[in-house]
C-alpha positions in Angstrom: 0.0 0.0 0.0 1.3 3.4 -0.9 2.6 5.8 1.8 0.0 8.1 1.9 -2.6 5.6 1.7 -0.5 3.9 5.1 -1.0 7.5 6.4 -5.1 8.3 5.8 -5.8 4.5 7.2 -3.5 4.8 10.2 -5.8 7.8 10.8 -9.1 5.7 10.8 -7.8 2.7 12.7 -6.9 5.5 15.8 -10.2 6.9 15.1 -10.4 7.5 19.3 -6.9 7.7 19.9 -6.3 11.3 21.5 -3.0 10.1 23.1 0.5 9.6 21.7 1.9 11.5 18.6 1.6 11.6 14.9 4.5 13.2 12.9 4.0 15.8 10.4 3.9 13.9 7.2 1.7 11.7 8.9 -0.5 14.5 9.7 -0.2 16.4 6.1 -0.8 13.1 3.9 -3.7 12.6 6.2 -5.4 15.9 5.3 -4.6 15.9 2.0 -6.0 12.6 1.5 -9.4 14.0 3.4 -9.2 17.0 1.2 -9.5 15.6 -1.3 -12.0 12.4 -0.8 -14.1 15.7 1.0 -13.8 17.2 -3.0 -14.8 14.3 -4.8 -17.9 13.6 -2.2 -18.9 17.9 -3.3 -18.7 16.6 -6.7 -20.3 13.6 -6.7 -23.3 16.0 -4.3 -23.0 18.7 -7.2 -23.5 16.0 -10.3 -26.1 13.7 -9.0 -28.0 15.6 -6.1 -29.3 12.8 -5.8 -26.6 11.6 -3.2 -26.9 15.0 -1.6 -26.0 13.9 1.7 -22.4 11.8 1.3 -20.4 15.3 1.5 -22.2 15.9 5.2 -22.1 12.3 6.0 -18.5 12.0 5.5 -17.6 15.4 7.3 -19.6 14.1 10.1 -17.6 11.0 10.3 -14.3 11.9 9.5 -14.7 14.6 12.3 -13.3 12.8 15.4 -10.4 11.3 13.4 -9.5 14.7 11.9 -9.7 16.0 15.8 -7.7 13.2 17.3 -5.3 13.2 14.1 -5.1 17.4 15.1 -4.5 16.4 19.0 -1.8 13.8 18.3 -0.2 16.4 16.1 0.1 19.3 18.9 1.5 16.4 20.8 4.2 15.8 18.6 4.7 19.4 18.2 5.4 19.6 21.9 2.2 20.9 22.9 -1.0 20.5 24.7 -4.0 19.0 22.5 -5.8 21.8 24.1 -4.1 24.4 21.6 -6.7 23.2 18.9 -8.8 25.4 20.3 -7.2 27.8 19.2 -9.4 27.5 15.6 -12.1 29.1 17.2 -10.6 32.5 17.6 -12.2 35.0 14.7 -9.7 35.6 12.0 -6.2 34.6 13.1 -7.4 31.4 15.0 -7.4 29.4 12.0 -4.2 30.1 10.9 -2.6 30.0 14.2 -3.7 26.0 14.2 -1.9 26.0 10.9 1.3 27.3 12.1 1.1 25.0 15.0 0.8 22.0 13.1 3.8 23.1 10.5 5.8 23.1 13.4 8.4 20.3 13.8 8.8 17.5 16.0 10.1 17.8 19.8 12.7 15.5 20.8 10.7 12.6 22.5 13.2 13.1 25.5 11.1 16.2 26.2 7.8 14.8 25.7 8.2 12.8 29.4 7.2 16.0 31.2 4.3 17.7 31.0 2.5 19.1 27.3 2.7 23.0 27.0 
């Protein structure tokens, strides 16, 4: 199986995992893969409206991987899981979560004490 398939199933099979860490290729073939199934389900909705509701039944699914996946992430990163909150704030929130998950791995050393 290709590496970025590996990396969008490892996802689903820790679907409740909000422990441990996931690095950032793991994390980036991950969304890219959800990207783009997410784009193909809007296309499929837009050309047969038929099947309507597999975009919103997939982006209800894939929510709690994509948060856990987001969670492990910070984790790796060196911070608390908690900083995904930080979406929620208007404008730069976003964007802030994006930085944060760009950032690059902490030695696992310093992953024994606590999470920022």
């Amino acid at each position: 199986m290709p590496f970025y398939l590996l990396a969008y199933v490892s996802a689903w099979q820790r679907y409740f995992d909000f422990t441990g860490r996931s690095t950032r290729k793991e994390f980036w073939l991950f969304f890219l893969l959800h990207f783009v199934v997410t784009v193909l389900f809007i296309a499929v909705d837009i050309s047969f409206p038929q099947f309507g509701w597999g975009d919103l039944i997939y982006g209800v699914v894939s929510f709690i991987p994509m948060v856990a996946i987001i969670v492990r992430r910070l984790h790796d990163s060196g911070r608390s899981g908690w900083w995904g909150w930080v979406f929620v704030v208007p404008v730069i929130g976003p964007f802030w979560l994006i930085y944060l998950l760009a950032l690059a791995s902490q030695d696992e050393q310093l992953q024994q004490g606590a999470l920022r």
